[in-house]
C-alpha positions as CSV (number, residue, x, y, z in Angstrom):
1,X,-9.3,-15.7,57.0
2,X,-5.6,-15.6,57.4
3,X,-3.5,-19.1,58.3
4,X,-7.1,-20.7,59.0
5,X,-8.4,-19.9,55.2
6,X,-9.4,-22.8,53.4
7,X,-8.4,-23.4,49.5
8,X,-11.1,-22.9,47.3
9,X,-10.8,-26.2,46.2
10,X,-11.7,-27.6,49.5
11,X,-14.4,-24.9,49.5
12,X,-15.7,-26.4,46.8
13,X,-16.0,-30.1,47.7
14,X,-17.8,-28.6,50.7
15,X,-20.3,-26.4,49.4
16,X,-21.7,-29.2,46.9
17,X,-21.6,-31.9,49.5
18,X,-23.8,-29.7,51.9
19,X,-25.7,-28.7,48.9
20,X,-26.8,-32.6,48.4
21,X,-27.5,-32.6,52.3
22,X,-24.4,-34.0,53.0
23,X,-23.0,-32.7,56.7
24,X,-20.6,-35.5,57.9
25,X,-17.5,-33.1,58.6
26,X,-15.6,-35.9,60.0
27,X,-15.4,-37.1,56.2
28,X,-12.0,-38.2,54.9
29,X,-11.4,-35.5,51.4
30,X,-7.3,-36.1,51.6
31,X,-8.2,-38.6,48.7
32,X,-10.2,-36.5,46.8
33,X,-8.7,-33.0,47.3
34,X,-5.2,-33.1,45.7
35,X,-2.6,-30.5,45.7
36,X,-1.3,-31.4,41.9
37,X,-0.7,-28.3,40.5
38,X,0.3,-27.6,36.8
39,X,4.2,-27.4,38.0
40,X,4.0,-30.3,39.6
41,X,3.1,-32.3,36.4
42,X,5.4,-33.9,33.5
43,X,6.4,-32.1,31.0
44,X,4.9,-34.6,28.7
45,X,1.4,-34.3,30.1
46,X,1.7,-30.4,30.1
47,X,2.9,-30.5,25.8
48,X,-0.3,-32.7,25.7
49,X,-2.3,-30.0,27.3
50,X,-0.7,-27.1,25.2
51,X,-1.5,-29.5,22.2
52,X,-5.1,-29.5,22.5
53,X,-4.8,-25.5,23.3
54,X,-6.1,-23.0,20.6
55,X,-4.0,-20.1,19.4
56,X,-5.3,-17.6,22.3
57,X,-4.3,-20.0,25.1
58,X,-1.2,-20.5,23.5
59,X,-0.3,-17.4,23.3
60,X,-1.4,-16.6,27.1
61,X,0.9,-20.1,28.5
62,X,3.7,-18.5,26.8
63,X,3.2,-15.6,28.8
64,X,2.8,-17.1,32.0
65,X,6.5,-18.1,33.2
66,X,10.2,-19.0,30.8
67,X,9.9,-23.1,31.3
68,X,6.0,-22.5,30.0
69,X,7.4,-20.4,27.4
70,X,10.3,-23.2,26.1
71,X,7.5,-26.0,26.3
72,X,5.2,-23.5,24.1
73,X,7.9,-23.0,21.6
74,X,8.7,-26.3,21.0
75,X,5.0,-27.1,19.9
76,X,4.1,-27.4,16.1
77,X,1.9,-23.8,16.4
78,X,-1.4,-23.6,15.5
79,X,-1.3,-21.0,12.4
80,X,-1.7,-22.0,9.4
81,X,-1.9,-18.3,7.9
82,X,-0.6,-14.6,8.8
83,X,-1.9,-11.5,7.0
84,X,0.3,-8.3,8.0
85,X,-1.4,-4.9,6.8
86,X,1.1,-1.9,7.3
87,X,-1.5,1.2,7.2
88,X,-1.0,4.7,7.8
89,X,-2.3,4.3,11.3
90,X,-2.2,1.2,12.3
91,X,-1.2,-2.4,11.6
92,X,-3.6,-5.1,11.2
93,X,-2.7,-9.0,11.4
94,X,-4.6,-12.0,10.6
95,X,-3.8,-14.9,13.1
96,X,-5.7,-18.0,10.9
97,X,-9.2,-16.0,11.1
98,X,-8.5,-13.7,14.0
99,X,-8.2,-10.5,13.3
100,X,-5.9,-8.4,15.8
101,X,-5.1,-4.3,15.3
102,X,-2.1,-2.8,16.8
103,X,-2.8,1.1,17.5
104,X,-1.1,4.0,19.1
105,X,-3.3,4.9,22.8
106,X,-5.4,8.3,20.7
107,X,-6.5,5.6,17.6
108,X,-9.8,6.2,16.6
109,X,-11.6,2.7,14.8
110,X,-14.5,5.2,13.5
111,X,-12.7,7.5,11.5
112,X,-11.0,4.5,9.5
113,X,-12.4,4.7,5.7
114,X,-14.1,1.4,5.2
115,X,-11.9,-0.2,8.2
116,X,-14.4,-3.0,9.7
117,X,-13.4,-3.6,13.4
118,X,-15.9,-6.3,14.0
119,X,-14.9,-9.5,15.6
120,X,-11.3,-8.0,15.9
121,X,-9.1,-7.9,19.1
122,X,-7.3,-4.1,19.6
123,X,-4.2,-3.9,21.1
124,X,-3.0,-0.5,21.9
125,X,0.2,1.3,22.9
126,X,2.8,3.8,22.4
127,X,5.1,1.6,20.4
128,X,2.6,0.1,18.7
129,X,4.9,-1.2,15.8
130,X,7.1,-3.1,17.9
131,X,4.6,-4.6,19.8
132,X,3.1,-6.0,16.7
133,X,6.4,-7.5,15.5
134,X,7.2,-9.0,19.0
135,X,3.9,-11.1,18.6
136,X,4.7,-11.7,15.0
137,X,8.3,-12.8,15.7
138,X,6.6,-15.4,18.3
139,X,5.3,-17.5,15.5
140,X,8.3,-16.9,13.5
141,X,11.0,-17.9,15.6
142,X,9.2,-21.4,16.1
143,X,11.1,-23.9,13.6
144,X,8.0,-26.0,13.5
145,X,5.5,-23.4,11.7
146,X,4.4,-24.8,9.0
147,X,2.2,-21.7,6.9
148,X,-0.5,-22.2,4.0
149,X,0.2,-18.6,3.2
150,X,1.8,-15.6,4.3
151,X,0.6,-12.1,3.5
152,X,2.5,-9.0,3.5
153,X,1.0,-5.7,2.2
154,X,1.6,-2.2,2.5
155,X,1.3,1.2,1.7
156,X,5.3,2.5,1.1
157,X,8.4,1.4,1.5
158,X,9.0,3.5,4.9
159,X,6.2,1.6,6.6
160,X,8.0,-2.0,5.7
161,X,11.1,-0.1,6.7
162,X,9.8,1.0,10.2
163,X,8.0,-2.5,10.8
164,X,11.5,-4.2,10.1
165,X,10.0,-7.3,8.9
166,X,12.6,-7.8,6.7
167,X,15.2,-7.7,9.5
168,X,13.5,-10.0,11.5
169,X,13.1,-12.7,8.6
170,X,16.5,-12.2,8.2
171,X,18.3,-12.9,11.8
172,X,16.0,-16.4,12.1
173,X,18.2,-19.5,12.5
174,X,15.9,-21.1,9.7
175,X,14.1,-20.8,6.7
176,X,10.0,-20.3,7.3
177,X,8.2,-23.6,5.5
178,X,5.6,-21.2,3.7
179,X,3.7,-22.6,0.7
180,X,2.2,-19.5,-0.7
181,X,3.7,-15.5,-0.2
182,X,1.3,-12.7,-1.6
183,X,3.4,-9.5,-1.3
184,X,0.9,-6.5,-2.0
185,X,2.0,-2.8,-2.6
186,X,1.5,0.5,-3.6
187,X,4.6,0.7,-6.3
188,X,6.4,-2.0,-8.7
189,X,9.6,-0.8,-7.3
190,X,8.9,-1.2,-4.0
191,X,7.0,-4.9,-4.4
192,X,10.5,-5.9,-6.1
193,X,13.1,-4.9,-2.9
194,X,11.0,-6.5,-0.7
195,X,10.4,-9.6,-2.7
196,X,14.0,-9.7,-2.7
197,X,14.6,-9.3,0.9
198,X,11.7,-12.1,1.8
199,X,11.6,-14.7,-0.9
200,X,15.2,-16.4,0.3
201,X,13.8,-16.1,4.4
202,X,11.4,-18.9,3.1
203,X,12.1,-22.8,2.4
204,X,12.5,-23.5,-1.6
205,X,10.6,-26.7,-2.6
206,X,8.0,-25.6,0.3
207,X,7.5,-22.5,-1.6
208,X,4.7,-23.6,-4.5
209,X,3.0,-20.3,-5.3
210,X,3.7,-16.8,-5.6
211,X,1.7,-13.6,-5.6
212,X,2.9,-10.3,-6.4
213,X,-0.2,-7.1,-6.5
214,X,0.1,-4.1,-7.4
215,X,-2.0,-1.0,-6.6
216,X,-0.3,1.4,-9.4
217,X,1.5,-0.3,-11.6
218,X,2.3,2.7,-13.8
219,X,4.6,4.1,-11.7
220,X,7.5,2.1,-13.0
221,X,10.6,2.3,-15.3
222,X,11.4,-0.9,-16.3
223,X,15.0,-0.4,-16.8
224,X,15.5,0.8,-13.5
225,X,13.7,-2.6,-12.3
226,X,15.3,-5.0,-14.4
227,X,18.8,-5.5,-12.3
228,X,16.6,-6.3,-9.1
229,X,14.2,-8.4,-11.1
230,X,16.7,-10.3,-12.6
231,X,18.4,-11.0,-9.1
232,X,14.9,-12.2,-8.0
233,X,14.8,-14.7,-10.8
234,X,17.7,-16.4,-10.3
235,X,16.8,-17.1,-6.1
236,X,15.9,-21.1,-6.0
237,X,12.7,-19.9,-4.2
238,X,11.5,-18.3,-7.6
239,X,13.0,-21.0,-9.6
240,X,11.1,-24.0,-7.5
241,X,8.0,-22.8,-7.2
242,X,5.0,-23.7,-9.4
243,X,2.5,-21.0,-9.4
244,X,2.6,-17.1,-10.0
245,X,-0.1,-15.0,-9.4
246,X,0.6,-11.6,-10.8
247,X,-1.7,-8.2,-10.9
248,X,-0.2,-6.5,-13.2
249,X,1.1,-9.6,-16.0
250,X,4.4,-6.2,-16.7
251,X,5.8,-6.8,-13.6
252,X,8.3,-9.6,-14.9
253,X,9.1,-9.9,-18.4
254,X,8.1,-13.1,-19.5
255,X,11.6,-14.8,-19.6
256,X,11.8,-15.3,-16.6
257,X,8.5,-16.8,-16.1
258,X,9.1,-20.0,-18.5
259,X,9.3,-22.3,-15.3
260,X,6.1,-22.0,-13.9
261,X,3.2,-24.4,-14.2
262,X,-0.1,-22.3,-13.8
263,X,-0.6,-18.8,-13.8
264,X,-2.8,-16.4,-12.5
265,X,-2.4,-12.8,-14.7
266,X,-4.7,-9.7,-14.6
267,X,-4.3,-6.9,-17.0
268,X,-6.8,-4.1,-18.7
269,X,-4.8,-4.9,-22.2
270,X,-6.2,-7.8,-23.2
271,X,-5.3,-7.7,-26.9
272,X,-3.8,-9.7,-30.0
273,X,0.0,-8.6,-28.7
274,X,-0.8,-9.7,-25.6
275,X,-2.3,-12.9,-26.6
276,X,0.4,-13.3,-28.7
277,X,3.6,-13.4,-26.7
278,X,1.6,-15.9,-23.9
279,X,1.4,-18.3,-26.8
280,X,5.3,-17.8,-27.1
281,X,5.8,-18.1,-23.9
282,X,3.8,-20.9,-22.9
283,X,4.8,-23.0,-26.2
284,X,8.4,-22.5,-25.2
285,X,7.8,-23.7,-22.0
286,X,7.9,-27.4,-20.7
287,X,6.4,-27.0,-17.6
288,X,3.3,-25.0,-18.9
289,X,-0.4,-26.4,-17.6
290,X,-2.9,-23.5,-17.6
291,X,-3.4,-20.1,-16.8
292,X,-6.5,-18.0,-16.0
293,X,-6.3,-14.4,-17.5
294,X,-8.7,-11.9,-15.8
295,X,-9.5,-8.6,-17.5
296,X,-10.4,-5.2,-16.5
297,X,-11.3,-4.3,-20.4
298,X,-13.6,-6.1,-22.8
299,X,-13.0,-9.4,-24.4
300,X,-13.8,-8.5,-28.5
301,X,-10.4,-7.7,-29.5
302,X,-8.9,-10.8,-28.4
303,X,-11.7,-13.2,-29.7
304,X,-10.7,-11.5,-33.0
305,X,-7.6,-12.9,-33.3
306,X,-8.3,-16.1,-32.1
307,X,-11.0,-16.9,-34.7
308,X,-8.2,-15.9,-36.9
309,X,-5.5,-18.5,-35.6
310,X,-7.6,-21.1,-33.9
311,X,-10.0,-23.6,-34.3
312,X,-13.5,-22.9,-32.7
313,X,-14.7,-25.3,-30.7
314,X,-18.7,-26.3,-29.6
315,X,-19.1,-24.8,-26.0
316,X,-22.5,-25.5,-25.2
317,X,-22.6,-22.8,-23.0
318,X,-23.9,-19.5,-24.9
319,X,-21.7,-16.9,-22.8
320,X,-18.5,-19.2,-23.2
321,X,-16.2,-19.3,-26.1
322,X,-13.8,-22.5,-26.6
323,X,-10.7,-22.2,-29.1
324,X,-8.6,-24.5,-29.7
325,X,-4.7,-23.9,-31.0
326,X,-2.2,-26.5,-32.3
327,X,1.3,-26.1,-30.9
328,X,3.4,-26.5,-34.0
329,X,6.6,-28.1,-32.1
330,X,4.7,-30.6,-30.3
331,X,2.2,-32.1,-32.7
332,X,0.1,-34.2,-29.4
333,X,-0.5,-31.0,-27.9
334,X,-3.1,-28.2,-28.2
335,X,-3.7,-24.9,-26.3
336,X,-7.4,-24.6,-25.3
337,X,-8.9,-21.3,-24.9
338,X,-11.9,-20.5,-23.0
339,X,-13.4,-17.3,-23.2
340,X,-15.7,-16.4,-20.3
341,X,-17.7,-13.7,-21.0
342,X,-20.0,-14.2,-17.5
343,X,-16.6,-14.1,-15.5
344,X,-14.4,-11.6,-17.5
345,X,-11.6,-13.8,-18.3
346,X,-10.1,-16.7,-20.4
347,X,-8.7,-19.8,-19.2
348,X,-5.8,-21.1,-21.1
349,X,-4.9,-25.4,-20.8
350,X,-2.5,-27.1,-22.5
351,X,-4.4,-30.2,-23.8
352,X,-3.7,-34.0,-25.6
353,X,-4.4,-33.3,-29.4
């Protein structure tokens, strides 16, 4: 006890050398017991150690004193994808595959509809929201993330308001190197401010695909959209990027979609009009590959019209459908359908004739 109290360390050594019958106290340890501490080390052998640390321990050295912090920071971070959920009660983030929930102190997991806590980390206080951008902002701030994909959703407007995401992204001294945004939401109008507000935060070039959702897409005027759409269109982050993903397809008219290589489109509409203006589109377009079309209706109205315009092709599968359609301005070139009747959708690829 007191000034004569040993270091566990030297307890240690002792206990295992007794242990192994071992009882010569006169034995020299000053060799074996050293004092090295993690302050005392380089600063290149501590990044080495932070290297091989997950995103937990991270997290936790960053915590533990300002030089730990800096030496953190200047590491290439371990994510390689965020998912922010704004819900009515709480916030949930995916860290890669770790699931963390910021709450208020009174949250109560079991009276969330369908909410599946399992395997997730809660954190809880009375400025929940903050607390969940501080941590957010960590990863943000570091100028050497380099994301897969980043995941925004919410339920309104107010809640990406309140979370001041946008604010954040906007007061970084850099661009985020994201190669895939999904921006989910409740309204059009409210997926097109905030794709406005994010889209230039992120690198262009990096930027390859982008997914916009929609959980009610008939709550939209398009005229009151177009000004804000059209602003989105002309950002070099929509212009450079490859892919779109979008759920509704009537969330962007189709001029401003000419660009893109492959597509992703859902819709519950699948019918000759429809199939009609993506052959304009896509034959107008030089960049066009493919694009998968998922429906929420049936598939008969649309395999009309392309036994009227196309060329049916030998499948050899008896719940797929192959068409095949000529490009008259390009006479190497063919548009093949495939209708999937097992997966709900068709598959669209531009072809060599």
């Amino acid at each position: 006890m007191g000034n004569e109290a040993i270091k566990f360390k030297e307890f240690e050594f002792w206990y295992y050398r007794f242990s192994r019958g071992e009882f010569d106290l006169d034995y020299d340890i000053g060799s074996i017991i050293s004092n090295l501490e993690l302050s005392n080390l380089h600063n290149d052998a501590i990044e080495k150690i932070i290297e091989k640390c997950d995103l937990k321990e991270q997290l936790t050295l960053r915590k533990v004193s300002k030089d730990l912090r800096s030496l953190v920071d200047k590491q290439k971070i371990a994510y390689k994808s965020i998912h922010i959920d704004l819900m009515d009660s709480y916030i949930l983030c995916w860290y890669n595959d770790k699931k963390v929930v910021f709450a208020s102190e009174n949250w109560d997991e079991n009276k969330q509809l369908g909410f599946d806590y399992k395997g997730s980390c809660t954190i809880r206080g009375e400025d929940y929201v903050k607390i969940a951008l501080n941590d957010l902002s960590i990863a943000l701030n570091n100028p050497k993330l380099r994301l897969d994909e980043l995941t925004v959703g919410f339920q309104s407007n107010d809640k990406m308001n309140r979370f001041r995401l946008n604010s954040l992204l906007q007061h970084l001294n850099h661009q985020i190197h994201v190669k895939k945004i999904k921006i989910e939401a409740n309204v059009p109008e409210d997926i097109h401010k905030n794709l406005l507000s994010i889209l230039p935060c992120l690198k262009p070039k990096e930027l390859v695909n982008i997914g916009v959702f929609v959980e009610d897409p008939d709550d939209w005027v398009p005229e009151q959209a177009l000004k804000c759409v059209k602003k989105i269109a002309n950002l070099e982050q929509w212009k450079q990027a490859e892919e779109l993903t979008l759920d509704p397809l009537n969330l962007f008219p189709l001029e401003f979609l000419t660009h893109f290589k492959r597509f992703d489109f859902f819709t519950s509409g699948l019918n000759e009009d429809f199939l009609i203006n993506l052959r304009d589109l896509f034959s107008t377009s030089t960049n066009f590959q493919s694009c998968t079309v998922g429906t929420y209706g049936i598939l008969a109205s649309c395999t009309e019209y392309l036994e009227s315009v196309c060329e049916r092709m030998k499948s050899g599968d008896p719940s797929v459908v192959l068409y095949h359609f000529k490009i008259p301005e390009n006479s190497s070139k063919i548009f093949e359908f495939k209708v999937d009747y097992n997966e709900y959708q068709i598959d669209i690829e531009k072809k060599n004739f």
